[in-house]
mmCIF file of the N, C-alpha and C atoms, coordinates in Angstrom:
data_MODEL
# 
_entry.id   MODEL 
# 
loop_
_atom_site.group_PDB 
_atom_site.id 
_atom_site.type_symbol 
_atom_site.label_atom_id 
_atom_site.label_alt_id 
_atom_site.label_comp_id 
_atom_site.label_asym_id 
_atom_site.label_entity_id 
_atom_site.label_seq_id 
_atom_site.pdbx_PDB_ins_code 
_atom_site.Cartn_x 
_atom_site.Cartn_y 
_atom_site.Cartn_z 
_atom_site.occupancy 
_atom_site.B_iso_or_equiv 
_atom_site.pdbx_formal_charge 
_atom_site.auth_seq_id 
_atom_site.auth_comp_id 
_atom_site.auth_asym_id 
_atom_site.auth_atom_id 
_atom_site.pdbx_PDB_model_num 
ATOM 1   N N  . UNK A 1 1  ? -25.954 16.225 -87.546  1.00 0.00 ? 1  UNK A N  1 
ATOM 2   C CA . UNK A 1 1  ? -25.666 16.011 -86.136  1.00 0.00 ? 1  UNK A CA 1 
ATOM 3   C C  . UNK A 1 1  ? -25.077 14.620 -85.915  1.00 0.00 ? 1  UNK A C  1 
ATOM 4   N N  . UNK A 1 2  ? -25.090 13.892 -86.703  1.00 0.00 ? 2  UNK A N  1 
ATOM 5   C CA . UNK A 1 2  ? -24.644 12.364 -86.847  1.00 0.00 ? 2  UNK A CA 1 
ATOM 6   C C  . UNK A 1 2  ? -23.062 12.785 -86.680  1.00 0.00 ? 2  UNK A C  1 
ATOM 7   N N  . UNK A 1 3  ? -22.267 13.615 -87.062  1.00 0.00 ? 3  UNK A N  1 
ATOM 8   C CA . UNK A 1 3  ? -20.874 13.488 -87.018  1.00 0.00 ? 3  UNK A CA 1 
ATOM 9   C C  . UNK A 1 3  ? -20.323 13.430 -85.182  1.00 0.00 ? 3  UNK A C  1 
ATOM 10  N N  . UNK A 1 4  ? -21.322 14.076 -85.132  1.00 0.00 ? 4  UNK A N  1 
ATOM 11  C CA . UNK A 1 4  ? -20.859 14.137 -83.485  1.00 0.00 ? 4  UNK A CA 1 
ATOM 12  C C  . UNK A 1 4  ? -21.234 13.064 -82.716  1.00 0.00 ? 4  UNK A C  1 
ATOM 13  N N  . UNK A 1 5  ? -21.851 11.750 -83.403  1.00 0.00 ? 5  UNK A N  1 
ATOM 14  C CA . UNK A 1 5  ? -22.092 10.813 -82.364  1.00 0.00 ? 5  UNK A CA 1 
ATOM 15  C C  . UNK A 1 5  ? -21.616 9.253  -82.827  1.00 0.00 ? 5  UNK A C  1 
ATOM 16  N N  . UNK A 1 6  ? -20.212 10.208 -83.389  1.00 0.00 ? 6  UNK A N  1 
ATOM 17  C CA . UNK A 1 6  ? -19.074 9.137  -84.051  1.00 0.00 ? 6  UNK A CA 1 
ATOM 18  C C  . UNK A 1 6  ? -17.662 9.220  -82.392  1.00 0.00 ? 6  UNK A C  1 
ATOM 19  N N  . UNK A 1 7  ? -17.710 7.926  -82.438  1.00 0.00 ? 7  UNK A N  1 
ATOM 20  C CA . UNK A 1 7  ? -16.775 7.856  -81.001  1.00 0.00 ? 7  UNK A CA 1 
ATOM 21  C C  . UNK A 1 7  ? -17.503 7.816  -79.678  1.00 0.00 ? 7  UNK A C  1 
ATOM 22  N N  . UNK A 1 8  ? -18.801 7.865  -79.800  1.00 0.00 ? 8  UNK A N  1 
ATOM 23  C CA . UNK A 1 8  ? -19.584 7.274  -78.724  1.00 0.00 ? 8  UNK A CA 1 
ATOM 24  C C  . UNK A 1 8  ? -19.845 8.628  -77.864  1.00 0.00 ? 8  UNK A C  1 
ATOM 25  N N  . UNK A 1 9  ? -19.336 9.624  -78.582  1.00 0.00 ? 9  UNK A N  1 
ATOM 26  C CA . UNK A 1 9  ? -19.949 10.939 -77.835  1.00 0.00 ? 9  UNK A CA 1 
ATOM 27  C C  . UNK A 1 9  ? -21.340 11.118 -77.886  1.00 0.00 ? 9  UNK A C  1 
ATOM 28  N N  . UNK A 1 10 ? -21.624 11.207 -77.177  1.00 0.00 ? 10 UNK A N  1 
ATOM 29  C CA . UNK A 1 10 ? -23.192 11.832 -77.215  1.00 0.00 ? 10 UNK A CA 1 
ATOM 30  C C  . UNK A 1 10 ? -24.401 13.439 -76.675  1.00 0.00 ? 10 UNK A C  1 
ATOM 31  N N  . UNK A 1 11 ? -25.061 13.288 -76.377  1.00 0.00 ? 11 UNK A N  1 
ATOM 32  C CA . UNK A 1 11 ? -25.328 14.477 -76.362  1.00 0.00 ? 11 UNK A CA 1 
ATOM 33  C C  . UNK A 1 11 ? -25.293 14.753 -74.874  1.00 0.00 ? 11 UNK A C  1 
ATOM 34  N N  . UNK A 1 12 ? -25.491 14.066 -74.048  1.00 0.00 ? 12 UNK A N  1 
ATOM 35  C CA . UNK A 1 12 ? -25.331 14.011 -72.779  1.00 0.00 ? 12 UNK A CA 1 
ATOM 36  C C  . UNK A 1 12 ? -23.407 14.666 -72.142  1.00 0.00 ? 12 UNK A C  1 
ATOM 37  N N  . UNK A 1 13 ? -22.524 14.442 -73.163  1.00 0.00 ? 13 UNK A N  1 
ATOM 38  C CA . UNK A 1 13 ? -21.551 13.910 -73.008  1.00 0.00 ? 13 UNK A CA 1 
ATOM 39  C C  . UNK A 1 13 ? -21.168 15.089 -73.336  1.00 0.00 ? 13 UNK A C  1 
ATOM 40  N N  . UNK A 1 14 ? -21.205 15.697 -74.353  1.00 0.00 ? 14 UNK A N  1 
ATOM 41  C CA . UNK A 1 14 ? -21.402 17.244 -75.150  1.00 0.00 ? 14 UNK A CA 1 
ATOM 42  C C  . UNK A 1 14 ? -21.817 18.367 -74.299  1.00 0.00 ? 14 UNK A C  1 
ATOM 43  N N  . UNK A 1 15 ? -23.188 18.539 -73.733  1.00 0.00 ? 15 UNK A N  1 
ATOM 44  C CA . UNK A 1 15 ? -23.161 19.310 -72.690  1.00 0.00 ? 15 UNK A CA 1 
ATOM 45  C C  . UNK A 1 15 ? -22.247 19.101 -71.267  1.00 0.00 ? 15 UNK A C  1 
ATOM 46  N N  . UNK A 1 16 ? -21.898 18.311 -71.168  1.00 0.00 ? 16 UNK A N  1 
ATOM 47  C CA . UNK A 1 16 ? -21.074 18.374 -69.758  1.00 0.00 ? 16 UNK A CA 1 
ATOM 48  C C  . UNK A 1 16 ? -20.039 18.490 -70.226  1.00 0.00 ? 16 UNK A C  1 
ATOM 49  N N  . UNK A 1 17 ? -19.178 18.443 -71.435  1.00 0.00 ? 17 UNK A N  1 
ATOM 50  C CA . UNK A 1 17 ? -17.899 19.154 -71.802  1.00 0.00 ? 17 UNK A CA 1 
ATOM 51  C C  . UNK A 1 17 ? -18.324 20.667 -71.893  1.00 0.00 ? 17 UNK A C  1 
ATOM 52  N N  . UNK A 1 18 ? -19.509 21.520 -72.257  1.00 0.00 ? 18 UNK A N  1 
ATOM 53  C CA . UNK A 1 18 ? -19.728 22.836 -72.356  1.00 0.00 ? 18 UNK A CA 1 
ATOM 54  C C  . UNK A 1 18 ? -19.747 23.300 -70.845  1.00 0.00 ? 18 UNK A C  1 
ATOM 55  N N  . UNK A 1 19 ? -20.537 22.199 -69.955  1.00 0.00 ? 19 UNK A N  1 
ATOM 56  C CA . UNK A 1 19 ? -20.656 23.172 -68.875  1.00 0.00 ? 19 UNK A CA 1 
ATOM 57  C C  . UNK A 1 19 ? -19.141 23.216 -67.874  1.00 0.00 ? 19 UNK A C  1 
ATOM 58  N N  . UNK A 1 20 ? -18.605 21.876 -67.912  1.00 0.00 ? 20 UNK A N  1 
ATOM 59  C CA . UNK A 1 20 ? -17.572 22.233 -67.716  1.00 0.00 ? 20 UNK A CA 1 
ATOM 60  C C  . UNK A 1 20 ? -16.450 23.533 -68.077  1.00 0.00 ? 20 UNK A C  1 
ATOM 61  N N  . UNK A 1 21 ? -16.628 23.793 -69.412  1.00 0.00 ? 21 UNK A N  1 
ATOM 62  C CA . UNK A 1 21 ? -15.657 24.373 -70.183  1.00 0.00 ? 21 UNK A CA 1 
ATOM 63  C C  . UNK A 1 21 ? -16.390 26.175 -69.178  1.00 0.00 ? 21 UNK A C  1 
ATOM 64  N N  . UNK A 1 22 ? -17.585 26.342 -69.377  1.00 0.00 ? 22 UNK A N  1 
ATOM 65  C CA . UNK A 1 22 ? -18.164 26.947 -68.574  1.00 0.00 ? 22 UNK A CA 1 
ATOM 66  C C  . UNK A 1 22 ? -17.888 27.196 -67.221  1.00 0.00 ? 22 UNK A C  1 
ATOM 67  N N  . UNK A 1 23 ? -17.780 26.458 -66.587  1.00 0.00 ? 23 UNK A N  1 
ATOM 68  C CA . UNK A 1 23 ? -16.986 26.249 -65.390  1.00 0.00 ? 23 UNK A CA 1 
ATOM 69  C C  . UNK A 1 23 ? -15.734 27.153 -65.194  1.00 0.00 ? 23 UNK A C  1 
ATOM 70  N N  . UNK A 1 24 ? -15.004 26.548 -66.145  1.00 0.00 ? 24 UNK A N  1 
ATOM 71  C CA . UNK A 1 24 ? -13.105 27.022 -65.972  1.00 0.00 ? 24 UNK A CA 1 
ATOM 72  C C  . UNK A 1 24 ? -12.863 28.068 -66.539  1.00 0.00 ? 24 UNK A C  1 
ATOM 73  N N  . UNK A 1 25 ? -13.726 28.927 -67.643  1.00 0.00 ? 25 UNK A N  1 
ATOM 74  C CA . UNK A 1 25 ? -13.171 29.846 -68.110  1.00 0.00 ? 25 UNK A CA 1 
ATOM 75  C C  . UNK A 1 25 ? -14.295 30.771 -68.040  1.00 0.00 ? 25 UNK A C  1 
ATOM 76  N N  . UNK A 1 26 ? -15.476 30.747 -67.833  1.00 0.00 ? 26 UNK A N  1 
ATOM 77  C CA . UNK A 1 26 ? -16.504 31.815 -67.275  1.00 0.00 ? 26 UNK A CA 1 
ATOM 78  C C  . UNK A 1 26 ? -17.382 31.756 -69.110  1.00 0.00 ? 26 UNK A C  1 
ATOM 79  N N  . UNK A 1 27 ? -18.605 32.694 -68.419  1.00 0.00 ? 27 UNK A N  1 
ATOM 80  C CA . UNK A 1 27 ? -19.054 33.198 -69.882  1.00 0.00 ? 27 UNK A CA 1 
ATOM 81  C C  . UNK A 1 27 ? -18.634 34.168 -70.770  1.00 0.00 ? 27 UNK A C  1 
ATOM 82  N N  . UNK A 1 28 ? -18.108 34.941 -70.113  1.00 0.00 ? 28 UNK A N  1 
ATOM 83  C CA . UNK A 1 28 ? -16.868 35.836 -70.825  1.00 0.00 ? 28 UNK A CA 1 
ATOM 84  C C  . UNK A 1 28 ? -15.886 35.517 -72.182  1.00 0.00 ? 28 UNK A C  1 
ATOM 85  N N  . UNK A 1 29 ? -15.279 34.851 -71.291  1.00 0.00 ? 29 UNK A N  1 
ATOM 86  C CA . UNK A 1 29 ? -13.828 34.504 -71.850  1.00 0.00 ? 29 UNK A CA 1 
ATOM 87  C C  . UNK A 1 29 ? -14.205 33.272 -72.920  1.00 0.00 ? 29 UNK A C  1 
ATOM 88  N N  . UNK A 1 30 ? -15.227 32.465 -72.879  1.00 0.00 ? 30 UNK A N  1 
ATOM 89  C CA . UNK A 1 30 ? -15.753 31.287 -73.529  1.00 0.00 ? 30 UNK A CA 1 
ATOM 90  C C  . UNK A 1 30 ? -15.513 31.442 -74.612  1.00 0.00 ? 30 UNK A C  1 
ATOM 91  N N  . UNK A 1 31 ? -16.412 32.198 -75.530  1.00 0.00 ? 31 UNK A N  1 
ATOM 92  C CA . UNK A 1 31 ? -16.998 32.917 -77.011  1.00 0.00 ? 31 UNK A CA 1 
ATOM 93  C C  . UNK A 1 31 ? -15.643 33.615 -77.388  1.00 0.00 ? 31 UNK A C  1 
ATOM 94  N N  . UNK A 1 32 ? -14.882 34.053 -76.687  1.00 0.00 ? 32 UNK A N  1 
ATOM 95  C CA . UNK A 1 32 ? -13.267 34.300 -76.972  1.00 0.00 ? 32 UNK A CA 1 
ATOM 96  C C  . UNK A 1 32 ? -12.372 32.828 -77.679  1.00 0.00 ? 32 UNK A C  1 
ATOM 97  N N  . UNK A 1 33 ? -12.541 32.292 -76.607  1.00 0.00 ? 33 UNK A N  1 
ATOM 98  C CA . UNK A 1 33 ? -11.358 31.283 -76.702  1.00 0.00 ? 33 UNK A CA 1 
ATOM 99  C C  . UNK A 1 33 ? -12.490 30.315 -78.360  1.00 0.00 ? 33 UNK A C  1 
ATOM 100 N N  . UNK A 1 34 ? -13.507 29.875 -78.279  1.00 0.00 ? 34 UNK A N  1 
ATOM 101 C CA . UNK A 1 34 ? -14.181 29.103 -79.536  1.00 0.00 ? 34 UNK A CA 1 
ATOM 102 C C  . UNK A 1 34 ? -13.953 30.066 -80.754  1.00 0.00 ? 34 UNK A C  1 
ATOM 103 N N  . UNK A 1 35 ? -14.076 30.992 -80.923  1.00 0.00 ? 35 UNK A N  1 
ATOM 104 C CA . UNK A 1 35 ? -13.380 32.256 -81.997  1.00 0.00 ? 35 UNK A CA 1 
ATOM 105 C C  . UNK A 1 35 ? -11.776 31.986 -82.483  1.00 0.00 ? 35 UNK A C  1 
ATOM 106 N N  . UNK A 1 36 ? -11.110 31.645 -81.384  1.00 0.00 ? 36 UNK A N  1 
ATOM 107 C CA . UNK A 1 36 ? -9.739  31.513 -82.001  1.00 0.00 ? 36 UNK A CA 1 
ATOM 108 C C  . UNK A 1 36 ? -9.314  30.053 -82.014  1.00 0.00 ? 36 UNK A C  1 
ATOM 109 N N  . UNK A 1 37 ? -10.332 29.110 -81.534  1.00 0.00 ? 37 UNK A N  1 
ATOM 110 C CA . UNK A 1 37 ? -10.154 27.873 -82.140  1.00 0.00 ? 37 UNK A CA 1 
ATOM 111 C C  . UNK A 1 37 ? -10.926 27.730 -83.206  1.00 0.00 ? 37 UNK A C  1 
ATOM 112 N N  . UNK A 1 38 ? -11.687 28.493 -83.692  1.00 0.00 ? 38 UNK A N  1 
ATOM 113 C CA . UNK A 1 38 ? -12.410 27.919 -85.185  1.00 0.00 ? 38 UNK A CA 1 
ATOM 114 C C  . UNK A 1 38 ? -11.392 28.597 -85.958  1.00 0.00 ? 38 UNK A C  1 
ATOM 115 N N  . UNK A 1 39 ? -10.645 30.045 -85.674  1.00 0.00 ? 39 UNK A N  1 
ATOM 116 C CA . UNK A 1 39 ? -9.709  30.332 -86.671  1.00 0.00 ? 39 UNK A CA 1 
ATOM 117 C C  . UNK A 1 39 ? -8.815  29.551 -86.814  1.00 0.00 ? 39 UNK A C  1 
ATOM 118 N N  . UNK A 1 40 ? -8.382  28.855 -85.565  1.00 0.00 ? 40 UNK A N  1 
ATOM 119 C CA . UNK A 1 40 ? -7.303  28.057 -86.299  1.00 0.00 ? 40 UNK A CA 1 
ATOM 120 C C  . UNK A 1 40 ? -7.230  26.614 -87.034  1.00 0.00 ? 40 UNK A C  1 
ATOM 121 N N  . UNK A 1 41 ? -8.568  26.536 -86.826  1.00 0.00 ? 41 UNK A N  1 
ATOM 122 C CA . UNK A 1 41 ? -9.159  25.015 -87.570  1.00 0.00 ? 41 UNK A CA 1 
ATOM 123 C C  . UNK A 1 41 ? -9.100  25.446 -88.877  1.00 0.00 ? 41 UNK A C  1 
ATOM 124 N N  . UNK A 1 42 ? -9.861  26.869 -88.943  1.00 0.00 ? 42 UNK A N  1 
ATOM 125 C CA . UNK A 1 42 ? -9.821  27.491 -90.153  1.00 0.00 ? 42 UNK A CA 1 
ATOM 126 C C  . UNK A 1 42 ? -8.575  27.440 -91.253  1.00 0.00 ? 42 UNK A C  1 
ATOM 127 N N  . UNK A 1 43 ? -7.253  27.605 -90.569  1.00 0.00 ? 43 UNK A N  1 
ATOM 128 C CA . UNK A 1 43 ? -5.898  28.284 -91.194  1.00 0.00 ? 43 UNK A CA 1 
ATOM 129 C C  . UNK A 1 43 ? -5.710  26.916 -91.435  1.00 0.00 ? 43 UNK A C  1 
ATOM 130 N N  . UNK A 1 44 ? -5.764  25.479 -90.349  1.00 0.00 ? 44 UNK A N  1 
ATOM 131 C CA . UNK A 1 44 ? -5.452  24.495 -90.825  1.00 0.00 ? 44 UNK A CA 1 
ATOM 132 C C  . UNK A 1 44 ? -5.926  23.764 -91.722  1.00 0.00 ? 44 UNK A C  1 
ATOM 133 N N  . UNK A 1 45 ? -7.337  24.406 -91.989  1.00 0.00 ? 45 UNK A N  1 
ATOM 134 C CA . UNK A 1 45 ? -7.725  23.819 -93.280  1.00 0.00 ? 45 UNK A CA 1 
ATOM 135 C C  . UNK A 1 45 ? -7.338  24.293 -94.702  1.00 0.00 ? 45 UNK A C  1 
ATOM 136 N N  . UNK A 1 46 ? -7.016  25.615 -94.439  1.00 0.00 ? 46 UNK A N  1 
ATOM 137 C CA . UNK A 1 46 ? -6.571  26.321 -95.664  1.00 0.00 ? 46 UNK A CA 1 
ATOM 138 C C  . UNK A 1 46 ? -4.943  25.796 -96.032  1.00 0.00 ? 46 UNK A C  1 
ATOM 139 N N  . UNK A 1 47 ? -4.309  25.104 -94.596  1.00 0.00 ? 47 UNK A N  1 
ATOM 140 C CA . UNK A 1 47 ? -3.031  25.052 -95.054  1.00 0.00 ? 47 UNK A CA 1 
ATOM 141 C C  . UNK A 1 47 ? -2.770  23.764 -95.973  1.00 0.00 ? 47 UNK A C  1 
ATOM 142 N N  . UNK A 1 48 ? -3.708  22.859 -95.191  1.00 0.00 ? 48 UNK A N  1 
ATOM 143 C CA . UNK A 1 48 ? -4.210  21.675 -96.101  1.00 0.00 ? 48 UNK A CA 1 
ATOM 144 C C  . UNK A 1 48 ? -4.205  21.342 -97.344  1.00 0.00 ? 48 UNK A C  1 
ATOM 145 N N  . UNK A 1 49 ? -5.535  22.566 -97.382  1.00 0.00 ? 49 UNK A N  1 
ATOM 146 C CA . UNK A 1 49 ? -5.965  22.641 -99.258  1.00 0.00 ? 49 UNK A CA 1 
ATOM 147 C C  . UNK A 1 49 ? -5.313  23.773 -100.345 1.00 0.00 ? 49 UNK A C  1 
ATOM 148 N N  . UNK A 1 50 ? -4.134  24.231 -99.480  1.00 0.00 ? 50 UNK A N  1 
ATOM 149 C CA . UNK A 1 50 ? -2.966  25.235 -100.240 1.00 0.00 ? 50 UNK A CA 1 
ATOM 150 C C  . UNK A 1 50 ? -2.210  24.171 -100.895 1.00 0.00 ? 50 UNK A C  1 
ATOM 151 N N  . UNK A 1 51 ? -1.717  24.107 -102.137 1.00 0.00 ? 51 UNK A N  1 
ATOM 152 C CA . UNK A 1 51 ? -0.592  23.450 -102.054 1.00 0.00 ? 51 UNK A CA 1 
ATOM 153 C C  . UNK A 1 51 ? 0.629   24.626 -102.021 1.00 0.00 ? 51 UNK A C  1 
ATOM 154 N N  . UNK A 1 52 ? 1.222   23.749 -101.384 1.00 0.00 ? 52 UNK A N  1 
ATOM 155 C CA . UNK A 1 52 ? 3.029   24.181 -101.035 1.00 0.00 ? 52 UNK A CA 1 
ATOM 156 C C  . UNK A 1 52 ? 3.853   24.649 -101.788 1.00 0.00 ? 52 UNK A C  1 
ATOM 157 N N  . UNK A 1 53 ? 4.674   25.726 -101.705 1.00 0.00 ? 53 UNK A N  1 
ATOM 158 C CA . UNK A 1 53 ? 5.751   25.804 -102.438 1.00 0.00 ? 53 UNK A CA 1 
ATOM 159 C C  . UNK A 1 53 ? 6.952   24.729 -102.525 1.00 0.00 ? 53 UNK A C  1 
ATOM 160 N N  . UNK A 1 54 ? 6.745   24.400 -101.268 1.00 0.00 ? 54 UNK A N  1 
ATOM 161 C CA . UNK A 1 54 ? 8.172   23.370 -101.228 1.00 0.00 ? 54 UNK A CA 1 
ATOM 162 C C  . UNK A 1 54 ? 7.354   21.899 -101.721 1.00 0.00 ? 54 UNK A C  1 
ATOM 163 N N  . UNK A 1 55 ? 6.317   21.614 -102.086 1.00 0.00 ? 55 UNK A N  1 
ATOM 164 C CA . UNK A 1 55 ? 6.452   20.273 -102.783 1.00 0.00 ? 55 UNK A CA 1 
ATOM 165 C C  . UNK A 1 55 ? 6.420   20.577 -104.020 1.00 0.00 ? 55 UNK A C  1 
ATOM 166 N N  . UNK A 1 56 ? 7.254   19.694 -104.931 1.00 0.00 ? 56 UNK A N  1 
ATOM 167 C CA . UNK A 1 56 ? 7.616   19.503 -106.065 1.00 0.00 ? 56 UNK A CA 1 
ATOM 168 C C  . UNK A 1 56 ? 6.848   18.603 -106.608 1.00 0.00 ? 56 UNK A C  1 
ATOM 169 N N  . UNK A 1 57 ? 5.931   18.882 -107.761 1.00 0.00 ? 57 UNK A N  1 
ATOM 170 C CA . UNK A 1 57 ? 5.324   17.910 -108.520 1.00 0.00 ? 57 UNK A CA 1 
ATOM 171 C C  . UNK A 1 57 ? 5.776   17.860 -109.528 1.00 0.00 ? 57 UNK A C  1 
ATOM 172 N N  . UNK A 1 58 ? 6.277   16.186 -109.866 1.00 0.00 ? 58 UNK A N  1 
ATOM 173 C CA . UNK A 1 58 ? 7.161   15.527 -110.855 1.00 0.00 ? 58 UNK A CA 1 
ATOM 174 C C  . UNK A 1 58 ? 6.801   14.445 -111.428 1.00 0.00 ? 58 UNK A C  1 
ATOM 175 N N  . UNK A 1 59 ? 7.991   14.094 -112.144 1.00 0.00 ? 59 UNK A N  1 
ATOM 176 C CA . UNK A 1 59 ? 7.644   12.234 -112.512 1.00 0.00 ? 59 UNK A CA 1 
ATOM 177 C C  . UNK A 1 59 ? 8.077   11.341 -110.795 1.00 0.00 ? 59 UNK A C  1 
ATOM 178 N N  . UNK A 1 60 ? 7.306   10.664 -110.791 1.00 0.00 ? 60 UNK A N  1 
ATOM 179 C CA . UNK A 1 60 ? 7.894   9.742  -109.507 1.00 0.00 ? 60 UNK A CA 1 
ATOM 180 C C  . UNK A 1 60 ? 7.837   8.290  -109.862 1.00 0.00 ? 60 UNK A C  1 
ATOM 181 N N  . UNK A 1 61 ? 8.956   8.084  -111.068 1.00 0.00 ? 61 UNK A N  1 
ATOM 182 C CA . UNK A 1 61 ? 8.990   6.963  -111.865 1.00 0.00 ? 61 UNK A CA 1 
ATOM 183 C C  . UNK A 1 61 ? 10.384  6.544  -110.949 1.00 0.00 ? 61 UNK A C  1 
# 
């Protein structure tokens, strides 16, 4: 739980971004929208730790 109270966020600070978020998009739609942001945290991590076709590993003399 320590990662989250890097940047001076805190827990106080954390729930009022939920209830807000609560607020604007209902309980419904919530558990929707956190589903397709963990997938795409997801893909960006995979794109990360893919390596690329287009980089070339060489001499870089």
């Amino acid at each position: 739980m320590d990662f989250l109270l890097v940047g001076g966020i805190g827990t106080s600070e954390i729930l009022l971004i939920v209830f807000a978020l609560l607020l604007l998009f209902g309980g419904k739609k919530l558990p929707e929208l956190m589903r397709g942001m963990g997938r795409g945290i997801r893909e960006f991590k995979d794109a990360v730790n893919t390596p690329s076709e287009d980089v070339e590993v060489g001499d870089t003399k």
